[in-house]
C-alpha angles and dihedrals in degrees: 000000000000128000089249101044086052088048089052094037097051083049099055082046093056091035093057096051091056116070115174091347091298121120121186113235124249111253105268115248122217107265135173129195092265088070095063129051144172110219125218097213090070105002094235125128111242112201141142128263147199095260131230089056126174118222112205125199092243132036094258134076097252094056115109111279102243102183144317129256104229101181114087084219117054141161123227120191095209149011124217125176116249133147127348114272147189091276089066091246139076096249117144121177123203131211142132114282122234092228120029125209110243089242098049128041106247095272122120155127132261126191111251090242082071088052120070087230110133131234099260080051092061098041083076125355102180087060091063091054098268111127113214123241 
C-alpha cells in the first residue's frame, strides 16, 4: 500500500467513524491507577487506550479531527478541561498522534472516556504529576 493510499485510507477510517461530528465512545475497559502512570523521567502520562483513537485540535467533539492514535498504549504530555464527554467529566488529554491528517500536525486532545485513566485520575490530574495544558 502506498503512502497515500494508507493516508486515504486512514481518513475514510476516521471519517467513518464521525457522523455529524459525533463519534461513539470505545467500551470502556476495567483500569486502575496502576495502569496508568506518569513518569518522572518525562512527566507524561503513559496509558492505554481504546485504539483506534481520534485526536482533535480543541478539547470538544466538534473540533477538526487532526490524526488517530493507532497504538492501544500511548503517552499524552498534558490534560486540559473541554466539553463534556462519554466518561461524565471535562477531561481532554493531549498527545501526538501516531497518524496525522495531511491538513494538522499530529497534535491533538482525547476525552479522557477514550483513555484507560480512573476516576480518582481524572479528579485531579495534576496530583497525580500531569501538568495541565
Amino acid at each position: 500500500m502506498t503512502g497515500i493510499s494508507k493516508h486515504l485510507s486512514l481518513w475514510t477510517a476516521a471519517l467513518a467513524l464521525t457522523v455529524g461530528g459525533v463519534i461513539a465512545a470505545p467500551a470502556a475497559g476495567a483500569a486502575s491507577d496502576d495502569d496508568c502512570v506518569v513518569r518522572v523521567s518525562d512527566n507524561r502520562l503513559w496509558c492505554g487506550n481504546n485504539s483506534p483513537v481520534i485526536t482533535r485540535k480543541g478539547a470538544c467533539h466538534e473540533a477538526p479531527v487532526t490524526g488517530q492514535l493507532l497504538a492501544n498504549y500511548s503517552w499524552f504530555d498534558c490534560w486540559t478541561s473541554g466539553e463534556l464527554h462519554g466518561g461524565g467529566n471535562t477531561i481532554w488529554y493531549h498527545t501526538a498522534a501516531d497518524w496525522a491528517h495531511p491538513n494538522y500536525d499530529e497534535w491533538g486532545y482525547v476525552p479522557a472516556d477514550w483513555v484507560g485513566t480512573t476516576g480518582s485520575f481524572e479528579a485531579d490530574p495534576t496530583a497525580h504529576g500531569l501538568r495541565r495544558c
